[in-house]
N, C-alpha and C positions, 0 to 999 in steps of 0.2 A: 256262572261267570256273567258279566254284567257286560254286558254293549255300550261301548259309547256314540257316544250323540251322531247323527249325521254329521258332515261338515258342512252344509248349508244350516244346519239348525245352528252351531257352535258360529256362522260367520252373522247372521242374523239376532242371537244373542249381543252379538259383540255392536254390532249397529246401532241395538234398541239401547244401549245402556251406553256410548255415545251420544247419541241425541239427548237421550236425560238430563245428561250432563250439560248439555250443549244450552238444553233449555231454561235448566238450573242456575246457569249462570247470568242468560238473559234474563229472568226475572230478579235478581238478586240486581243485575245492572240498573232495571225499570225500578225497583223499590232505592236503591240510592241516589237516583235521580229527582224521583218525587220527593223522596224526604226534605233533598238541598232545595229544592225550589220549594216547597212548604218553609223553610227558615230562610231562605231566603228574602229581603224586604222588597217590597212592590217598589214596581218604577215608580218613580217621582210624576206627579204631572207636570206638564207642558203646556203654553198657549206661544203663537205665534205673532210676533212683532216684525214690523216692517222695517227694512234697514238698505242701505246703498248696496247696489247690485255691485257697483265700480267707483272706484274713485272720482269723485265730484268735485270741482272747482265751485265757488262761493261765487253767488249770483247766477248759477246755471239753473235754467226751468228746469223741473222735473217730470218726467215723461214715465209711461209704465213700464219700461225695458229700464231706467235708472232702479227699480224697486226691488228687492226679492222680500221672500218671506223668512223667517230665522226663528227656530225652536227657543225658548229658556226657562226655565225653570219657575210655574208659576207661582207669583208672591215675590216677584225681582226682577216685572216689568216694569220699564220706567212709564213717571206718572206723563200725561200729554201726548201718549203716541196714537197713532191714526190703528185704525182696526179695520181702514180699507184703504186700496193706494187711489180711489177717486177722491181720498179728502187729501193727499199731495199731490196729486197731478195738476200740472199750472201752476204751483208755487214755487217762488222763488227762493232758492238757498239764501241765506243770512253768513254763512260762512263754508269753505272747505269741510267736506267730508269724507273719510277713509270707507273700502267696501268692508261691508261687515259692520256698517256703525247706524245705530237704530236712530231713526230717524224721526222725532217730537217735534209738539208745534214750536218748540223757543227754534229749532234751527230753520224755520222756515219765517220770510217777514210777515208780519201779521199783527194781530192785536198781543197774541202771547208773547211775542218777541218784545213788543214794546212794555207791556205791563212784566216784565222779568227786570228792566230796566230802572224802573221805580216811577211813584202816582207821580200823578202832573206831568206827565210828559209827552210831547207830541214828536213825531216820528217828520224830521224835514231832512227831504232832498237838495243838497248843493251840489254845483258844479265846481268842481277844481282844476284852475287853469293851466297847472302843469299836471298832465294825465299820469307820468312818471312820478310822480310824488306822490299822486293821489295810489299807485302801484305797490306802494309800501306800506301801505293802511293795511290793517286787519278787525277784525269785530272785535268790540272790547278795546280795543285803542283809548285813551285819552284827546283830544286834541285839542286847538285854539284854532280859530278861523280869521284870517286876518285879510280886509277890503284893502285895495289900493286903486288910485284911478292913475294912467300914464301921463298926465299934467301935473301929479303930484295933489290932488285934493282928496281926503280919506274920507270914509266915510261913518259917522258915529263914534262913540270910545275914546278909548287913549289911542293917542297919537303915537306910531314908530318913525323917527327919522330914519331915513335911507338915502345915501346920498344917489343912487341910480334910479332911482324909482319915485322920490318923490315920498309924501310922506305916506307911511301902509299905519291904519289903525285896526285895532282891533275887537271885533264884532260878536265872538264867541268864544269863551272862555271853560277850560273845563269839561265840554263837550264829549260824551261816548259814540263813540261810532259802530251804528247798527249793522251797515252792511256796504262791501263794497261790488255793487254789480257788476257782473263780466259787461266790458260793451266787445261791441263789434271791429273787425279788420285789422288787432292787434292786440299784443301781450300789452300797451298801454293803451287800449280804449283808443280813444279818438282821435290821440298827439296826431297823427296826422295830417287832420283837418286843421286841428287847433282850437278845438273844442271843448279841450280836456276833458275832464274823467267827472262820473258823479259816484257820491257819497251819501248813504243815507245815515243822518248823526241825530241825538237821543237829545231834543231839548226844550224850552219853557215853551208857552203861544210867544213870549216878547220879543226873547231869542230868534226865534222861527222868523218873525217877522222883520226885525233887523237885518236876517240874512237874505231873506227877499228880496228887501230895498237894496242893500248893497250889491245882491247880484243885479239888478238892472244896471247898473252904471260902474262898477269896477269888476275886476279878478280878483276871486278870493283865490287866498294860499293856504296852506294849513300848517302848522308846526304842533309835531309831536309832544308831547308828554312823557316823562321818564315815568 
C-alpha cells in the first residue's frame, strides 16, 4: 500500500506551481510589452521656441518673466524666432500678443518688422493729437495723416476745408501702421497732459519728412482706412 505524500510536501507543491504560474504570466506580460513598443513609432523630435508667458499689450517691453519656453514639433518652427530670450529682452512689442503665442522678430519693432512691410521704406514716428483716436489704431491699419494749424493755415498737400478748424491738409496718404506704443498714466497715453499718443507708421524718406515739418507747427490727426 502506497503512502501519500506528507501534507507539507502536497502544500509546497501547490506553492511551487503557483508561483510558475505567477511568473509565467509576468514574462508573457514583459514579452507583450516589448513587442508593442518595438511597433510602436519613435517620438517625433522637438526643439523649443520662445512664446509669451502671459498676455502682452502692443508696445510693452519685454522682460525675461514675459518669456517661456514651448515644445513643437521640429520642421514647424516658425522662420525669425529668437533661440535665446536675451535677443527679446528690451524689445518692444509691434502689436498685442496672446500667452502661448511664439514670439519672431516681425512682432517685435525692428529692422524685420520694417522690411515685412516692403523695400524703401523707413519706419517714422508721429505724434497724434487726439491720444483717443490714436487708441483705435492697430498694426496693419491703413491710415491718412492729416496737419492742421489752429489759425486755420495747413500744411503741404491738398487742402481739407473745415469750418472749425480752419483749413486740415493732407500730409500722408496710404500709410501702414507699424506700431502703436503703450505710453504712460493711461489707457489713452497722454490725453491728459495733451500730448497725445505716438504712432509708428510704414513710409517713404519724403513722406517721413513732410510729417516732421508738419509736426513742428500743427496737430496731426489720422483718419482710417476701410
Amino acid at each position: 500500500m502506497t503512502r501519500s505524500r506528507p501534507r507539507f510536501l502536497r502544500e509546497l507543491g501547490r506553492a511551487v506551481g503557483w508561483h510558475r504560474r505567477l511568473l509565467a504570466a509576468g514574462l508573457l506580460a514583459g514579452s507583450l510589452t516589448l513587442a508593442l513598443t518595438a511597433l510602436s513609432p519613435p517620438a517625433a523630435p522637438t526643439v523649443g521656441v520662445l512664446a509669451a508667458a502671459r498676455d502682452l499689450a502692443g508696445g510693452s517691453t519685454l522682460s525675461a518673466r514675459d518669456l517661456m519656453v514651448v515644445e513643437v514639433a521640429a520642421g514647424t518652427e516658425p522662420e525669425g524666432r529668437a533661440t535665446t530670450a536675451a535677443e527679446l529682452v528690451g524689445h518692444v512689442l509691434a502689436a498685442p500678443v496672446r500667452r502661448g503665442e511664439t514670439i519672431t522678430d516681425v512682432r517685435v519693432l525692428g529692422s524685420a518688422l520694417l522690411a515685412a512691410s516692403g523695400r524703401g521704406l523707413v519706419a517714422a514716428p508721429v505724434r497724434i493729437a487726439d491720444a483717443a483716436a490714436a487708441d483705435l489704431l492697430r498694426p496693419g491699419d491703413v491710415v491718412d495723416l492729416v496737419a492742421a494749424r489752429s489759425d486755420g493755415e495747413g500744411v503741404g498737400g491738398t487742402a481739407r476745408a473745415s469750418p472749425d478748424l480752419g483749413v486740415a491738409r493732407l500730409v500722408a496718404s496710404a500709410v501702414r501702421v507699424l506700431a502703436v506704443p503703450a505710453q504712460s498714466g493711461s489707457r489713452f497715453g497722454d490725453a491728459a497732459s495733451g500730448e497725445g499718443a505716438l504712432v509708428v507708421v510704414a513710409t517713404s524718406d519724403a513722406t517721413a519728412a513732410r510729417l516732421a515739418a508738419a509736426a513742428a507747427s500743427s496737430r496731426l490727426s489720422v483718419i482710417i482706412r476701410p
